[in-house]
DRENDO-1510 file (C-alpha; in Angstrom, 1 decimal, always signed):
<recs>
REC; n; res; u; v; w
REC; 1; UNK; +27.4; -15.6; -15.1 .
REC; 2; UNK; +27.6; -12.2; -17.0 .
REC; 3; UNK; +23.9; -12.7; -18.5 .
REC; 4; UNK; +22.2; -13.6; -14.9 .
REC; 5; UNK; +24.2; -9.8; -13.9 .
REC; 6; UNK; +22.4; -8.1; -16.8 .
REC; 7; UNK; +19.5; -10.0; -15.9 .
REC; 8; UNK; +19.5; -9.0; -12.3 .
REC; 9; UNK; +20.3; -5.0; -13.2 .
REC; 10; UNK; +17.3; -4.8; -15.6 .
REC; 11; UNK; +15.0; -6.6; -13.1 .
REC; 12; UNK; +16.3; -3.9; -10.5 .
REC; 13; UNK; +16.0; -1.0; -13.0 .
REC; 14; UNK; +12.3; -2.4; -13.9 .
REC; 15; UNK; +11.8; -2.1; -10.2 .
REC; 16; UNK; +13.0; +1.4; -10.4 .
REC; 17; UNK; +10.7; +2.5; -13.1 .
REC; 18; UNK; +8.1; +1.2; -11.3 .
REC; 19; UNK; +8.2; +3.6; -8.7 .
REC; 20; UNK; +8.3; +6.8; -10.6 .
REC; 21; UNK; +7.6; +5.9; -14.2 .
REC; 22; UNK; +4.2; +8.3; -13.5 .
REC; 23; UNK; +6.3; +10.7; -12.6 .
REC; 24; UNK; +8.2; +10.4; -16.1 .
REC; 25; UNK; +4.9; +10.4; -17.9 .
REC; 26; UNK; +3.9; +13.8; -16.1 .
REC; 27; UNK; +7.2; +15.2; -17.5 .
REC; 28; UNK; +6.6; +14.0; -20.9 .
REC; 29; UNK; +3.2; +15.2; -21.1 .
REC; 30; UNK; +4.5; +18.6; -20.0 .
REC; 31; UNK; +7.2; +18.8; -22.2 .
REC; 32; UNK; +5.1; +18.0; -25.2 .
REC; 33; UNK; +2.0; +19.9; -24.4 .
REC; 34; UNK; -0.6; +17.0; -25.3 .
REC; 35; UNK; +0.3; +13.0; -26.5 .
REC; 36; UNK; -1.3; +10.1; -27.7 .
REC; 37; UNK; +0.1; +7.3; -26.6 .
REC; 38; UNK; +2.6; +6.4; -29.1 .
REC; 39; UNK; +4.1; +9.3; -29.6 .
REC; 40; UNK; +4.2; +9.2; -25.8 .
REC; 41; UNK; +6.2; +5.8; -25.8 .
REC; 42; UNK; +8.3; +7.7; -28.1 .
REC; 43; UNK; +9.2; +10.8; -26.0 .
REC; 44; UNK; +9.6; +8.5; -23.1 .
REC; 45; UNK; +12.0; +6.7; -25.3 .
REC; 46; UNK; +14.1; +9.2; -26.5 .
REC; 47; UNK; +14.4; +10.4; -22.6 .
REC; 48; UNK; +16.2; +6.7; -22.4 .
REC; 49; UNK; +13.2; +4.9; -21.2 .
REC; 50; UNK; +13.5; +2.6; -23.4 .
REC; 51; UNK; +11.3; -1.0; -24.2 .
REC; 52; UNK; +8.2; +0.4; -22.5 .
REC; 53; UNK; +5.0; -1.1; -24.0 .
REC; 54; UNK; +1.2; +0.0; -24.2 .
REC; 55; UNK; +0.3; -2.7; -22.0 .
REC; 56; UNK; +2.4; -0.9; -19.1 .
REC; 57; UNK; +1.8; +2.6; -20.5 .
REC; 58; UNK; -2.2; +3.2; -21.3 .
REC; 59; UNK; -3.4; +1.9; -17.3 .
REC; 60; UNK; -1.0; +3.9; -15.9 .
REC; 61; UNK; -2.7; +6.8; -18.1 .
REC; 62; UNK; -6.2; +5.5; -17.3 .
REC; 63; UNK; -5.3; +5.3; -13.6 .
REC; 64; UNK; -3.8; +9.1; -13.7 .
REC; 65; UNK; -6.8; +10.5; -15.3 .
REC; 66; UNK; -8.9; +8.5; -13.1 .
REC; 67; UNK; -6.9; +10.5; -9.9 .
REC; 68; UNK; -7.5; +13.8; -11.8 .
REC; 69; UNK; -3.9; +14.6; -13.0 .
REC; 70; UNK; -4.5; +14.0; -16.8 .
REC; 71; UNK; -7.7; +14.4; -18.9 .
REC; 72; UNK; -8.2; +13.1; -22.5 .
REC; 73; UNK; -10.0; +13.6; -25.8 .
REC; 74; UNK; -9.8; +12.1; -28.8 .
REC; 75; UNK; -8.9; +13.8; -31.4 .
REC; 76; UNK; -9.7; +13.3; -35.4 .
REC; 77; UNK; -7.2; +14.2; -38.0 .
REC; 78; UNK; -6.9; +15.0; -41.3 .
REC; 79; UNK; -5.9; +10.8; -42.0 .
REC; 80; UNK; -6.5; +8.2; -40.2 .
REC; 81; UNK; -8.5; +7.1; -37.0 .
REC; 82; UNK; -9.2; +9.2; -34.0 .
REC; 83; UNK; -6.4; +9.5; -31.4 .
REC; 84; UNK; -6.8; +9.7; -27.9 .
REC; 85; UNK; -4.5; +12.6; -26.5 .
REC; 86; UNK; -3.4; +13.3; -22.9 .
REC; 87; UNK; -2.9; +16.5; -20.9 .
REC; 88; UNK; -1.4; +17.3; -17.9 .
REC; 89; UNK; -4.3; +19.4; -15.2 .
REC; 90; UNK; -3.3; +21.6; -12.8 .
REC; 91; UNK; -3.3; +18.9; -10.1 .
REC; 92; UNK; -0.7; +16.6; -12.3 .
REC; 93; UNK; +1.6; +19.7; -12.7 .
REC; 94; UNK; +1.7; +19.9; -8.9 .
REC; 95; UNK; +2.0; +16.4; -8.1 .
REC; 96; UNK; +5.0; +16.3; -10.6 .
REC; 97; UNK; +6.1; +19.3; -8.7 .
REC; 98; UNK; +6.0; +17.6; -5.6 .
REC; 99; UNK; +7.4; +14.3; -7.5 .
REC; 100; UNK; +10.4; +16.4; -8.5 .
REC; 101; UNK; +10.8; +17.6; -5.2 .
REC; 102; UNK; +10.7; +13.9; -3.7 .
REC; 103; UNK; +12.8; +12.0; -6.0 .
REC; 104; UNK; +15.4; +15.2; -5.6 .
REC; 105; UNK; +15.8; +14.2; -1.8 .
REC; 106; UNK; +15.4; +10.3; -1.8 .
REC; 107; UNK; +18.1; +10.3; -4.8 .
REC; 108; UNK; +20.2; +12.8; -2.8 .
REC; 109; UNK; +19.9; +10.1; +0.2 .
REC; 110; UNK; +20.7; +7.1; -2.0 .
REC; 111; UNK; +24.1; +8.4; -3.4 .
REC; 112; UNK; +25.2; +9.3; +0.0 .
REC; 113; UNK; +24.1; +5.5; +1.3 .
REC; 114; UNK; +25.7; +3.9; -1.8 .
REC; 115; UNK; +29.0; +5.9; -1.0 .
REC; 116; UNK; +31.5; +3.4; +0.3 .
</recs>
């Protein structure tokens, strides 16, 4: 009985993400300046999104450049292969402004209709 509860609250958290994990992605790329996707995965990680994978994480990237809030360009370094790094544009900073603003209000609404 416990397991199918743990199973049910990571199936609705998954659910969760799903809705605003672009929005998370935004914030990362802000905060770092520039990501590839791994170190991406890892910021995302040590914000406790935890468990995300590349197969979730690179078409959401490919879908917000393809919308015009994040460009790319690969990048050679000193070792290694090439590595494909994200930025925020201007329209990505103010749709995570507007993101913000959003989740701000809907989250504001859900405490007060989870209040017993």
């Amino acid at each position: 009985m416990i397991v199918a509860v743990v199973v049910a609250r990571e199936d609705r958290e998954s659910q969760w993400l799903k809705g605003v994990l672009d929005l998370a992605v935004l914030a990362a790329l802000v905060r770092e300046g520039s990501a590839y996707g791994y170190g991406l995965l890892r910021s995302l990680a040590e914000a406790g999104l935890t468990g995300l994978k590349g197969g979730t994480l690179y078409p959401l990237l490919g879908r917000l450049e393809d919308d015009g809030l994040v460009r790319s360009e690969w990048v050679t370094g000193s070792s290694g292969p090439p590595r494909r790094y994200f930025f925020v544009t201007a329209a990505g900073r103010a749709e995570l402004e507007a993101g913000r603003a959003g989740w701000g209000a809907f989250a504001a609404r859900m405490s007060t209709a989870l209040e017993g």
